[in-house]
MILUMKE-900309 format. One record per residue (C-alpha): residue number from 1; x, y, z; chain. Coordinates in steps of 0.1 Angstrom, whole numbers. Example, Ala and Ser with C-alpha at 12.3 -4.5 7.8 and 13.67 -1.06 7.14 Angstrom:
BEGIN
+-----+-------+-------+-------+----+
:   i :     X :     Y :     Z : ch :
+-----+-------+-------+-------+----+
:   1 :   123 :   -45 :    78 :  A :
:   2 :   137 :   -11 :    71 :  A :
+-----+-------+-------+-------+----+
//
This chain:
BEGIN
+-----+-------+-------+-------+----+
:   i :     X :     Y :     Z : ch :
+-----+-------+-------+-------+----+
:   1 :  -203 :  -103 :   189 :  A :
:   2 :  -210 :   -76 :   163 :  A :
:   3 :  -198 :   -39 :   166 :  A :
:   4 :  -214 :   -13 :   146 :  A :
:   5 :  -197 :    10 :   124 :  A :
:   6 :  -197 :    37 :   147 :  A :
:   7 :  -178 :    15 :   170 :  A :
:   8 :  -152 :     4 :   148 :  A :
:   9 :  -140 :    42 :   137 :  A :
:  10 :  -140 :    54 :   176 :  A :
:  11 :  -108 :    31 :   179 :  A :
:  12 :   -87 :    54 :   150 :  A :
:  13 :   -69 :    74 :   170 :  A :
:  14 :   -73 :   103 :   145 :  A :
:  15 :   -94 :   138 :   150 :  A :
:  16 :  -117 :   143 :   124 :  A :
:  17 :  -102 :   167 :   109 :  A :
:  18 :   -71 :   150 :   101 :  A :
:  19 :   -98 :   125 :    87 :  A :
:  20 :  -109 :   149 :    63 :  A :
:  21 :   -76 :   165 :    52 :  A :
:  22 :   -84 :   181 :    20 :  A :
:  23 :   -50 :   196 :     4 :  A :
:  24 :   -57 :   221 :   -29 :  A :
:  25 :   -30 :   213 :   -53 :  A :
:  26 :    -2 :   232 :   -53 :  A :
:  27 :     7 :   261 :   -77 :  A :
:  28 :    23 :   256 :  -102 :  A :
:  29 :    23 :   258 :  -144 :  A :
:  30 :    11 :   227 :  -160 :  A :
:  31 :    36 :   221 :  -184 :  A :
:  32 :    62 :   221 :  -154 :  A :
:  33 :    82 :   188 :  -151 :  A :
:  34 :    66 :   174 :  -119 :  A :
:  35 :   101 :   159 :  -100 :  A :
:  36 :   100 :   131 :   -82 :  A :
:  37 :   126 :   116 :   -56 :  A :
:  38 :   125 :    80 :   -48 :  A :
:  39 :   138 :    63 :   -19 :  A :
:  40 :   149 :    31 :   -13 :  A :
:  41 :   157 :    16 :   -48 :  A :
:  42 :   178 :   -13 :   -47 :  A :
:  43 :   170 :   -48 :   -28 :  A :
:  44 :   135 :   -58 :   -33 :  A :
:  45 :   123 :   -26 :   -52 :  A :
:  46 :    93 :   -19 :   -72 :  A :
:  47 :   113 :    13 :   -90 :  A :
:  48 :   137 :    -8 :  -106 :  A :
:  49 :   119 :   -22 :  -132 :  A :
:  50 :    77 :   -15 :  -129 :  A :
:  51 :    78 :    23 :  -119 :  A :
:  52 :   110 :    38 :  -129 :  A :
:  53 :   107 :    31 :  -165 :  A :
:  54 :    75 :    50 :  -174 :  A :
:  55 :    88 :    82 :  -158 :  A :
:  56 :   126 :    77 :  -170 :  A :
:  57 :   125 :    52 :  -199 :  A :
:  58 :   160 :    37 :  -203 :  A :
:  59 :   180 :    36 :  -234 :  A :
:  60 :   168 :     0 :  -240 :  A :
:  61 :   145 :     8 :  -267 :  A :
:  62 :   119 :    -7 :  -249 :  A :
:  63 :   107 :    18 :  -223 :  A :
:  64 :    79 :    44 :  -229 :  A :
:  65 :    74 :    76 :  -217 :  A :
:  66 :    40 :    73 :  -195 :  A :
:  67 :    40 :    99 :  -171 :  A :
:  68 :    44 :   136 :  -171 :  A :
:  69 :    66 :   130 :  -139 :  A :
:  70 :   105 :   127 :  -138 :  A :
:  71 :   129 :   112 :  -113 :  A :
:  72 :   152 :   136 :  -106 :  A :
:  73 :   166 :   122 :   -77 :  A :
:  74 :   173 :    88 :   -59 :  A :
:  75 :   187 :    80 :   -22 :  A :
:  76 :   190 :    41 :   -15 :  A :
:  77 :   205 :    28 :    21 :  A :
:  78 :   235 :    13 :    -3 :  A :
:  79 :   251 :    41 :   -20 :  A :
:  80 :   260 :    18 :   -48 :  A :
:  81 :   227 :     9 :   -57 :  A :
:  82 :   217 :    44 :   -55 :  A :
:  83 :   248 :    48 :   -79 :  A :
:  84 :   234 :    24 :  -102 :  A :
:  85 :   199 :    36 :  -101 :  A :
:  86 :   212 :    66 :  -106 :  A :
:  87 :   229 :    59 :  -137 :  A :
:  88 :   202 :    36 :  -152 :  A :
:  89 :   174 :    65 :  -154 :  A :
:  90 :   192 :    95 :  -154 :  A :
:  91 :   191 :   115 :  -123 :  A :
:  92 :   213 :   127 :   -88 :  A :
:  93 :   221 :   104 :   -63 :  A :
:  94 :   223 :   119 :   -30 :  A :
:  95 :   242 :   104 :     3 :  A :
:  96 :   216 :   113 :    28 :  A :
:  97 :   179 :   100 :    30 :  A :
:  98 :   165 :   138 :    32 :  A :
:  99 :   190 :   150 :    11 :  A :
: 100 :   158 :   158 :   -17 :  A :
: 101 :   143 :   181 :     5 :  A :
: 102 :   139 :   216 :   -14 :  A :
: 103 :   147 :   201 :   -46 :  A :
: 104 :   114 :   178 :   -56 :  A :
: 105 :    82 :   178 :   -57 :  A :
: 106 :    72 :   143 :   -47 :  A :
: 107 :    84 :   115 :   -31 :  A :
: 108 :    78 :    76 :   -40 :  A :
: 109 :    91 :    49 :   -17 :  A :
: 110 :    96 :    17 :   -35 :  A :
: 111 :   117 :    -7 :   -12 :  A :
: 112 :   101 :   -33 :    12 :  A :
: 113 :   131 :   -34 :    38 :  A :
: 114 :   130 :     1 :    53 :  A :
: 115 :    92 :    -1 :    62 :  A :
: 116 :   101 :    -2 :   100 :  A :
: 117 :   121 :    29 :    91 :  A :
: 118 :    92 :    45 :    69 :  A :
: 119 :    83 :    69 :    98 :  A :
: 120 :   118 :    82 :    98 :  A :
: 121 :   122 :    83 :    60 :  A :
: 122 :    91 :    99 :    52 :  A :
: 123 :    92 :   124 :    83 :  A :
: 124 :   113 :   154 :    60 :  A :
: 125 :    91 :   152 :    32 :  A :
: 126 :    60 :   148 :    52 :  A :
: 127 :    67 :   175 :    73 :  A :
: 128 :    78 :   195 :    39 :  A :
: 129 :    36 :   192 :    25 :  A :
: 130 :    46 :   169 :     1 :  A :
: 131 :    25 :   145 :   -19 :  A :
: 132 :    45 :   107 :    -7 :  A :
: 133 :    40 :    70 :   -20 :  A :
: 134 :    47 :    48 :     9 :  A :
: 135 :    53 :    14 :    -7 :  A :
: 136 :    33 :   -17 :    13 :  A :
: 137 :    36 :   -27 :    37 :  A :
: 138 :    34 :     7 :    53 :  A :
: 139 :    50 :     5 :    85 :  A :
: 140 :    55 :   -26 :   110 :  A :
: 141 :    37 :   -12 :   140 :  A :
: 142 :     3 :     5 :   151 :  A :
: 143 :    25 :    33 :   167 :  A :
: 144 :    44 :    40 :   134 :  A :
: 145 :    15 :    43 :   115 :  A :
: 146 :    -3 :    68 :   134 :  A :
: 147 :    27 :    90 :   140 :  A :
: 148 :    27 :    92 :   107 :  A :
: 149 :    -9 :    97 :    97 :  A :
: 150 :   -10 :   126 :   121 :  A :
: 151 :    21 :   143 :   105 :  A :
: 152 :     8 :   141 :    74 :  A :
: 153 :   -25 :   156 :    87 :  A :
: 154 :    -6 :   183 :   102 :  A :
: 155 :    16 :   194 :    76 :  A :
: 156 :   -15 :   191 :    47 :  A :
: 157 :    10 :   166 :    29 :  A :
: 158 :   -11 :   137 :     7 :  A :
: 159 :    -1 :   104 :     9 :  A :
: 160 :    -9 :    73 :   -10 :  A :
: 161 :     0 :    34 :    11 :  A :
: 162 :   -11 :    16 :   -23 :  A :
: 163 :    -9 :   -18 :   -40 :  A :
: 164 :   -14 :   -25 :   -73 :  A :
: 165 :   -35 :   -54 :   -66 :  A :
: 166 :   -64 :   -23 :   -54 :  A :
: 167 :   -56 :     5 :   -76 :  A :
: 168 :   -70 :   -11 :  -111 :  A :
: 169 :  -100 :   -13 :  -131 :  A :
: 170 :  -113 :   -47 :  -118 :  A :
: 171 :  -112 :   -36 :   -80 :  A :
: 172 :  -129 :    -1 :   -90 :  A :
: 173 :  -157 :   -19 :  -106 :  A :
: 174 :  -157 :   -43 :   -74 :  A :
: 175 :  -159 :   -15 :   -54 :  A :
: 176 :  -187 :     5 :   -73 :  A :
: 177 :  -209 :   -25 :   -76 :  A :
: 178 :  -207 :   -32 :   -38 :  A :
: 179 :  -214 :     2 :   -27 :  A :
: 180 :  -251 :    -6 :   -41 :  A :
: 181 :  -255 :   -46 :   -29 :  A :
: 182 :  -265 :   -59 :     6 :  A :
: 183 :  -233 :   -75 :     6 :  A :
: 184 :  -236 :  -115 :    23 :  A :
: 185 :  -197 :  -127 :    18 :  A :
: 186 :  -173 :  -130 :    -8 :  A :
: 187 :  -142 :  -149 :   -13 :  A :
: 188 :  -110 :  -133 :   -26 :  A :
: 189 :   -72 :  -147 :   -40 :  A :
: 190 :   -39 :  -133 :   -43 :  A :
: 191 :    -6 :  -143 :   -55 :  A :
: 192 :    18 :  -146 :   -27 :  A :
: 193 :    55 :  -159 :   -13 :  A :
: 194 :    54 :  -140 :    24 :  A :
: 195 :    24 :  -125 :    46 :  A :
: 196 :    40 :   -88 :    48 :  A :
: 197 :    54 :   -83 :    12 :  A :
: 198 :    27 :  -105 :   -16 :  A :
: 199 :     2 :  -114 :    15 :  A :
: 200 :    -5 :   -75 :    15 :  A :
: 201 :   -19 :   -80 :   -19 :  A :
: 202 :   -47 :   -93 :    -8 :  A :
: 203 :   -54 :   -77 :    25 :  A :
: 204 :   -56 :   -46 :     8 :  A :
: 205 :   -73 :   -54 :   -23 :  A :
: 206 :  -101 :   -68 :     7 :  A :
: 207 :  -105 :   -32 :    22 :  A :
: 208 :  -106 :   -11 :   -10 :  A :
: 209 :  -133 :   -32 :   -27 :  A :
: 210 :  -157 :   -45 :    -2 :  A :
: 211 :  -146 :   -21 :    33 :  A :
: 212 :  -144 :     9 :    14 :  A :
: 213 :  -178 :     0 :    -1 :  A :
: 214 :  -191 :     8 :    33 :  A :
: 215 :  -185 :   -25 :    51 :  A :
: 216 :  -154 :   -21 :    78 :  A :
: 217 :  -137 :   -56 :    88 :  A :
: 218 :  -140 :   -61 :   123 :  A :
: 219 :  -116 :   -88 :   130 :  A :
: 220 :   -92 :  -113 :   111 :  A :
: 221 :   -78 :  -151 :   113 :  A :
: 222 :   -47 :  -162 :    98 :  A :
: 223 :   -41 :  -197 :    98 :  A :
: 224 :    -3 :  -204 :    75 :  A :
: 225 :    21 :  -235 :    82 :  A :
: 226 :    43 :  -202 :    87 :  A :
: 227 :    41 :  -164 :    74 :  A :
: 228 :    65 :  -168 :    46 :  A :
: 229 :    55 :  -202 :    27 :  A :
: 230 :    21 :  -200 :    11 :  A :
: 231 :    -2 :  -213 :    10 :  A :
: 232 :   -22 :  -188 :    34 :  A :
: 233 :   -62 :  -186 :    46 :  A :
: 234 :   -75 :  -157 :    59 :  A :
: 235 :  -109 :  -150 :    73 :  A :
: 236 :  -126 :  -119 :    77 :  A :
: 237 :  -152 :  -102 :    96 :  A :
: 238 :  -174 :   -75 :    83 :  A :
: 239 :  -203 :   -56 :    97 :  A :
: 240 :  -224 :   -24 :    85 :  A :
: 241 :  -235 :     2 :    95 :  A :
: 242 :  -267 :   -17 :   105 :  A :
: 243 :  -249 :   -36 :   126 :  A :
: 244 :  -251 :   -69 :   104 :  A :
: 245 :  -224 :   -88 :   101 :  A :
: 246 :  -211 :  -112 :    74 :  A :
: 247 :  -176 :  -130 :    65 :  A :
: 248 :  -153 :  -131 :    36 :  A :
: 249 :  -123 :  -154 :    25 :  A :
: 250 :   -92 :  -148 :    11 :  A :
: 251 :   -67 :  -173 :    -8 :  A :
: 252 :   -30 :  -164 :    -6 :  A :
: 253 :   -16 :  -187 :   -30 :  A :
: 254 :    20 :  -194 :   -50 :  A :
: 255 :    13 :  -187 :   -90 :  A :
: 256 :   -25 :  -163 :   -84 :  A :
: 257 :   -40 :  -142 :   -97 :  A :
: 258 :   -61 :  -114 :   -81 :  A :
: 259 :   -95 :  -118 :   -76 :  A :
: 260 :  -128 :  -112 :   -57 :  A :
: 261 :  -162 :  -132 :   -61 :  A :
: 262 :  -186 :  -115 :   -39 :  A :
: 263 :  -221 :  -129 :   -28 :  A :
: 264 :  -256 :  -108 :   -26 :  A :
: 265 :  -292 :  -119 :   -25 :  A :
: 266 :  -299 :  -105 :   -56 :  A :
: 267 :  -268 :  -118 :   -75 :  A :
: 268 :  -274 :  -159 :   -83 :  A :
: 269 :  -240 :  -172 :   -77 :  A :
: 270 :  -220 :  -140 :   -70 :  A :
: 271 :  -202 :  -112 :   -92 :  A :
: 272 :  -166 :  -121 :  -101 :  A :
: 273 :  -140 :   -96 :  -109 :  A :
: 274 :  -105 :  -104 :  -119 :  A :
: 275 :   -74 :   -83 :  -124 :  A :
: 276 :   -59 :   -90 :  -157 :  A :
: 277 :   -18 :   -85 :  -156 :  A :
: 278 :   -20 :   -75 :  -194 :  A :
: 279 :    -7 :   -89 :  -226 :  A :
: 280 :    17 :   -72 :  -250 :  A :
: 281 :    33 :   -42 :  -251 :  A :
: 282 :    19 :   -19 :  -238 :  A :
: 283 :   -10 :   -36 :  -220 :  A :
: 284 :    19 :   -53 :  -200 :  A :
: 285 :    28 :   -19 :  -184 :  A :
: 286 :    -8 :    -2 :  -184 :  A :
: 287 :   -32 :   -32 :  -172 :  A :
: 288 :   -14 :   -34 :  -138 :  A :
: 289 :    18 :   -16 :  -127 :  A :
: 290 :    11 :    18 :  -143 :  A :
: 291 :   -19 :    29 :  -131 :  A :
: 292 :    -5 :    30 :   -95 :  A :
: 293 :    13 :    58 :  -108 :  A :
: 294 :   -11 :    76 :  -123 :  A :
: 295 :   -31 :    76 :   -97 :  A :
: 296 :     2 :    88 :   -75 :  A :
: 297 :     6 :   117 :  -103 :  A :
: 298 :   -35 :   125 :  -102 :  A :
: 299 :   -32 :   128 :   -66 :  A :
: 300 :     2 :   149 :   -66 :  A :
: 301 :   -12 :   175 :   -85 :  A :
: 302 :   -44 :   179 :   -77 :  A :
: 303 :   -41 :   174 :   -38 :  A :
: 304 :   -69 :   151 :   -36 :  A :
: 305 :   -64 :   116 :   -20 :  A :
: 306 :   -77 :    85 :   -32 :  A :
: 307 :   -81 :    71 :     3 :  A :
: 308 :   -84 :    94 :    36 :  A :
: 309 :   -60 :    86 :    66 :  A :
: 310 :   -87 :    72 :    77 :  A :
: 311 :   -90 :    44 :    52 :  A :
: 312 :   -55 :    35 :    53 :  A :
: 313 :   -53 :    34 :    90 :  A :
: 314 :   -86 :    10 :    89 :  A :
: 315 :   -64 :    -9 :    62 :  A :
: 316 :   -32 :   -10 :    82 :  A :
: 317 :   -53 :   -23 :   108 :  A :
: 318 :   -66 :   -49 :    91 :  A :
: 319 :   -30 :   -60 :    81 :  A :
: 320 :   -16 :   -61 :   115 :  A :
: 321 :   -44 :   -80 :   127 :  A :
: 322 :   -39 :  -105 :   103 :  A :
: 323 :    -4 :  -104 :   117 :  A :
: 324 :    -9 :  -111 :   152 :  A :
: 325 :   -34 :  -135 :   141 :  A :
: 326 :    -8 :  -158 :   129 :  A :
: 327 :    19 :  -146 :   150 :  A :
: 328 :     6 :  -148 :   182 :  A :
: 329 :   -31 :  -161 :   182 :  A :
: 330 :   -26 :  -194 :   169 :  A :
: 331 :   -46 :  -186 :   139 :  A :
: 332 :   -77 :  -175 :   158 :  A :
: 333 :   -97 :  -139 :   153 :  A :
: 334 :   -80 :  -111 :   163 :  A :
: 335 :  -102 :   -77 :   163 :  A :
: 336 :   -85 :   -48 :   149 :  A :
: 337 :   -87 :   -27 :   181 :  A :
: 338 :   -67 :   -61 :   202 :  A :
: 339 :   -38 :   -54 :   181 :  A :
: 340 :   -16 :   -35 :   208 :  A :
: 341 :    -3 :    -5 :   191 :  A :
: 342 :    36 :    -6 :   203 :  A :
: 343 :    33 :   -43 :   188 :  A :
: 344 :    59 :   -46 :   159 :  A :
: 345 :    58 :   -74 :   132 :  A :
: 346 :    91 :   -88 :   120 :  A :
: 347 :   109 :   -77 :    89 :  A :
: 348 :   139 :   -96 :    77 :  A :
: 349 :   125 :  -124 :    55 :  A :
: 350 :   138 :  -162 :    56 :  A :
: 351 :   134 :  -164 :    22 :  A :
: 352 :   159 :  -139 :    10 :  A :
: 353 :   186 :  -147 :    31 :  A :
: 354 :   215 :  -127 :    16 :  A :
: 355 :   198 :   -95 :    11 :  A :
: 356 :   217 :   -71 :    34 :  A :
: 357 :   190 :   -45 :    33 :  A :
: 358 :   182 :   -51 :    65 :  A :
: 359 :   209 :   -50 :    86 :  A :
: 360 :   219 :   -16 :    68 :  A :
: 361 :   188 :    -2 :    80 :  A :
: 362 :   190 :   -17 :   112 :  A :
: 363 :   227 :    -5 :   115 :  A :
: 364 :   218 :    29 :   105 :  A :
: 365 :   188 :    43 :   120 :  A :
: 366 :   185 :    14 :   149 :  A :
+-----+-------+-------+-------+----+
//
């Protein structure tokens, strides 16, 4: 069955307006420090070593200065990793999660464990107009998700739900040169351990380069010996907004790297675009794990986000489906609007089995 475009963006349950959201930056003089607080920055944290460093270089003599952001303050749900953080890069630990309210600018999210918790995490600072980075996966439920899309619409507060796997040259160019192709399929890879942490990768690197380019997924199949041993298969359908529909594959593999090859009539044996990790210094910061926070620090003081609420529900979405695809549909398709929205994916992970992240969240906020 195909569903036109129309059909697919009557199911976000957003008002247009909160599509929209434009946010002016806010005032402020340009040679201001712009002061971030991060949350969540111990187990299983992408601050600790990829996006800490440019904005607080250590005293490694290895670190440079990237950014015209600072962390100024750091909240973890173990007050000794916050501790730890804190004393790595320079900045205030506080003992509560909202205890940054009033005293930053921005807020980045870098942990994987608290994403059932995002909603309440993000809530103060959301609600506050501020400009957040909500690490993936963004939340573990439809229901989540929306709640907080629409307080983020209501309170004019930008928010970026990125992976570095979408925010880099070789997905921009993806993305620009299938805006102007009759897309016919494509077939993507990513590297990958688990479904909601690596698998995420790819899932969303899929939305920014081909449904972004004007070609929203309509359902998904996941077919896994389970969610958190690759390898992983996952099948995509897209339509326009002609109505036409076409399919794309995506590789989740141990040891990848990312990549899209995608197909058009006029294009003998596809267009291939692959992200490069980089090479020496500093290539090794600046090919791949910086530019996620540039784009966080173009978006933060300019007001302007890189995707609308709309987009990132559609990508959320398209995660979830994948989810219940595997979960609880035996692999088969699963259309994004089938996906109940008070469903919730799990989030302790097999494979790290003494992380305690988990259970502190879980013990904390319920």
């Amino acid at each position: 069955m195909q569903f036109t475009r129309r059909e697919i963006l009557a199911s976000v349950p957003l008002t247009g307006s909160a599509l929209a959201m434009p946010q002016g930056p806010r005032k402020r003089n340009p040679s201001d420090v712009f002061r971030v607080g991060v949350l969540n920055v111990g187990t299983y944290s992408h601050l600790t070593e990829f996006w800490a460093p440019p904005m607080n270089p250590r005293n490694n003599g290895r670190d440079m200065l990237l950014t015209g952001m600072r962390i100024t303050h750091c909240w973890d749900i173990s007050p000794d990793r916050s501790a730890a953080f804190a004393k790595t890069y320079g900045c205030e630990a506080v003992r509560e999660f909202d205890g940054m309210a009033g005293k930053v600018d921005g807020v980045i999210s870098g942990g994987y464990y608290c994403h059932p918790w995002n909603h309440i995490l993000h809530k103060p600072y959301l609600e506050a107009g501020l400009p957040n980075l909500v690490n993936r996966p963004f939340t573990n439920s439809l229901k989540k998700a929306s709640e907080m899309l629409h307080c983020a619409a209501e309170h004019k507060a930008s928010l970026l739900v990125p992976s570095a796997y979408e925010f880099n040259d070789a997905i921009a160019r993806a993305k620009t040169w299938a805006k102007t192709k009759k897309v016919s399929g494509y077939s993507a890879a990513n590297s990958q351990d688990d479904y909601p942490t690596h698998g995420t990768h790819g899932v969303y690197l899929v939305c920014r380069a081909i449904a972004e380019a004007g070609f929203p997924v309509v359902s998904v199949s996941s077919r896994a010996k389970n969610w958190y041993t690759p390898p992983a298969a996952l099948t995509f359908e897209h339509t326009d907004n002609q109505g036409r529909s076409f399919f794309g594959s995506l590789h989740q593999l141990p040891h990848s790297a990312g990549s899209i090859e995608i197909h058009a009539p006029d294009e003998y044996g596809g267009k291939k675009f692959l992200i490069e990790m980089g090479s020496d210094p500093p290539f090794n910061r600046t090919e791949f794990w910086v530019p996620l926070i540039w784009v966080y620090q173009t978006m933060a003081l300019h007001g302007e986000m890189p995707q609308t609420c709309e987009q990132i529900w559609h990508k959320t979405q398209v995660f979830m489906a994948g989810w219940r695809s595997m979960l609880a549909g035996d692999g088969k398709p699963v259309r994004l609007n089938e996906v109940p929205e008070d469903w919730e994916a799990p989030a302790e992970l097999p494979t790290h089995p003494n992380d305690d992240d988990y259970q502190l969240f879980k013990k904390k906020f319920g």
